[in-house]
Residue, then its C-alpha position, 0 to 999 in steps of 0.5 A: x500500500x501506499x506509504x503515506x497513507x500507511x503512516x497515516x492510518x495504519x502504523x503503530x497499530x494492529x488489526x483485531x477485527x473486521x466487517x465488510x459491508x460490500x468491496x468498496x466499504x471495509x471496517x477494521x477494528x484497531x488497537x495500539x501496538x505495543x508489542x503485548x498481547x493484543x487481548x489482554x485481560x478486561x479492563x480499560x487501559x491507556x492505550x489507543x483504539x480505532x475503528x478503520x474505514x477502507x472505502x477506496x470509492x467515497x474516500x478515495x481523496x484520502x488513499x481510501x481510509x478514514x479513521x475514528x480513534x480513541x486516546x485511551x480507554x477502550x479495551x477491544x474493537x469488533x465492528x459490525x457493518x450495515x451497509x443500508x444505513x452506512x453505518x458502523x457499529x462497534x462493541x468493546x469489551x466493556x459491553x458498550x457500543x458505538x456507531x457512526x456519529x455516536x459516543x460509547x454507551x452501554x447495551x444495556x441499563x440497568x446492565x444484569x449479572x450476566x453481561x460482563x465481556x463482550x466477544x463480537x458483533x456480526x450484522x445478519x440480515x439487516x441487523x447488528x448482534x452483539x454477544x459474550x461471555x455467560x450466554x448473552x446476545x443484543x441486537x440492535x433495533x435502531x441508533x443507539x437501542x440495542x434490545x437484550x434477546x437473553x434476559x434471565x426472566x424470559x430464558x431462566x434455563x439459559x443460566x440455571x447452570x451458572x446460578x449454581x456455579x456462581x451459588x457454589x463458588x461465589x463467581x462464574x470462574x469454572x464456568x463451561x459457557x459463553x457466545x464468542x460467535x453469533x451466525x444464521x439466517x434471521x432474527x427468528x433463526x440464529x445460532x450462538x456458540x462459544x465454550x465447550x460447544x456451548x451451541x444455542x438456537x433462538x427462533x425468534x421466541x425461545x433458546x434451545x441448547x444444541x446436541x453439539x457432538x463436541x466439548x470443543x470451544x466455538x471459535x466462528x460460525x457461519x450460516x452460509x448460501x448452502x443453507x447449512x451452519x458451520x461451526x469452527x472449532x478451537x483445535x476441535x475440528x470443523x463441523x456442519x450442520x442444522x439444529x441437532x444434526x451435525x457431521x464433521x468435516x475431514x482435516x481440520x482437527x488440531x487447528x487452532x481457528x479464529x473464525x469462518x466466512x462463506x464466499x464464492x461457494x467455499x468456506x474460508x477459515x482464519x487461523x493464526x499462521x495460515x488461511x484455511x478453505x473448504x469446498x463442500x461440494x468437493x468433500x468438504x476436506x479443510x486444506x491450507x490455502x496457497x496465495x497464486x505466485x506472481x500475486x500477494x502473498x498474505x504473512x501476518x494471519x488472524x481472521x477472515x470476513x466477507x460480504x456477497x462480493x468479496x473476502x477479506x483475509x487479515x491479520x494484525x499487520x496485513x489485510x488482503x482482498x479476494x474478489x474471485x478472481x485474484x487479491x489485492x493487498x489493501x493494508x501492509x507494512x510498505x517497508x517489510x519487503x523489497x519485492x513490494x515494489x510499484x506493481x504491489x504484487x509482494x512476490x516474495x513475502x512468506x506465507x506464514x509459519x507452517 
């Protein structure tokens, strides 16, 4: 990428998240490199945080980017896109939400005993979810209102079982549940996965546990155009599914993923070292992906996300972009390597560590 614009909006930070909205509207969620774990335990802290636009279209007089930033304060960043409203939304660890021409603020008020860190957000046909640790999903229902789709009065079978962890210890430490990925196909078909193959369905009305066939910690989700739900796990395997019925899928046992994303008919995979893929209608066999020579080779890995049109493969200090047909690189160090010359392929850059 461009230097200037590297410096500008990219450098001294790292990427966490990211939401795309089409190809031409791209929101990453941002924290301050300070060579630490980027996600360190909850509480504020005195590092920097920033929501990222890559709109190369409508931002084009500014190489693209556009930028909000926070000096200090926010812990996390995990946007959610809604491109009808052009609007991002953003969720902390704090359970706090911000959008486009807002400040932060709670999801909830009074907030109940059970939301206490938010672990991402998603946009799912027409609507932002934000979800977290101890089973708890909110959806927004306009600016600023966000609408608690698991409170304890409606759904008291959601926490029965950290009622009793928290009776008998005193605090939820031991506790084998939590909604760090939310995926489907409407507000009255959803699923929520996190610890343990703690996996939920709400059908608009009612939450129902699934009988997932594994203790493996929910990673990414996904409700994808073929009309099934994948579930990747924590070096537990990929599996798919629908309600109680589920398979898992050959070669992924042992990776540690971080998240899924559905484009061009195959299922895309993120993990730290490598970019993951599976194509259902060729066996369904999760396969390292390998970057076409002659073109960008992605080395900084974490996560993918994507729209109908485009993927997007990131890690904290790349993001490259796959239409189909061939990647762009859309975030990388410009300083990194010699091979990223004027024609931006990056020929030479690794692939990551096996």
């Amino acid at each position: 990428m461009d230097k200037a614009a590297y410096d500008e909006y990219i450098k001294g930070f790292v990427l966490l998240d990211c939401s795309v909205g089409d190809r031409d509207n791209i929101a990453f969620g941002m924290k301050q490199d300070i060579g630490l774990d980027v996600h360190p335990q909850p509480g504020r802290d005195e590092t920097a945080a920033r929501v990222l636009s890559y709109a190369p279209k409508r931002l084009a007089h500014q190489s693209g980017f556009g930028r909000v930033e926070w000096a200090y304060g926010v812990m996390d960043l995990h946007p959610a896109y809604d491109l009808a409203a052009r609007t991002i939304i953003a969720c902390d660890t704090e359970f706090e939400a911000w959008e486009t021409g807002r400040e932060f603020a709670p999801v909830a008020d009074p907030i109940d005993d059970y939301t206490r860190l938010s672990l991402a957000a998603a946009f799912i046909d027409g609507s932002a979810y934000i979800t977290g640790h101890l089973r708890k999903v909110f959806k927004r229902v306009g600016p600023g209102q966000w609408l608690d789709l698991t409170r304890e009065e409606e759904h008291p079978h959601m926490f029965a079982d950290l009622r009793a962890i928290k009776a008998r210890r005193g605090n939820y430490a031991d506790n084998k549940a939590g909604f760090e990925a939310i995926a489907g196909f409407g507000s009255a078909d959803l699923y929520a996965g996190g610890r343990y193959g703690d996996l939920w369905h709400y059908d608009g009305t009612t939450w129902r546990m699934i009988d997932f066939p594994s203790n493996a910690s929910i990673a990414g989700l996904c409700g994808a155009s073929d009309g099934q739900v994948y579930a990747a796990c924590d070096r537990g395997g990929l599996f798919r599914g629908r309600g109680d019925t589920w398979e898992e899928l050959p070669g992924a046992r042992g990776i540690r993923f971080s998240g899924c994303a559905w484009f061009d008919g195959r299922l895309w995979l993120g993990e730290d070292y490598a970019l993951y893929v599976c194509d259902p209608s060729a066996g369904g066999k999760v396969e390292r992906y390998r970057f076409p020579t002659g073109g960008p080779q992605q080395y900084s890995f974490r996560g993918v996300a994507a729209s109908a049109d485009v993927l997007v493969s990131y890690g904290n200090y790349q993001a490259l972009v796959y239409d189909g047909k061939g990647w762009t690189e859309i975030i990388g160090n410009p300083d990194l390597f010699e091979s990223n010359d004027a024609a931006g392929t990056g020929a030479d850059r690794p692939q990551g560590r096996e």
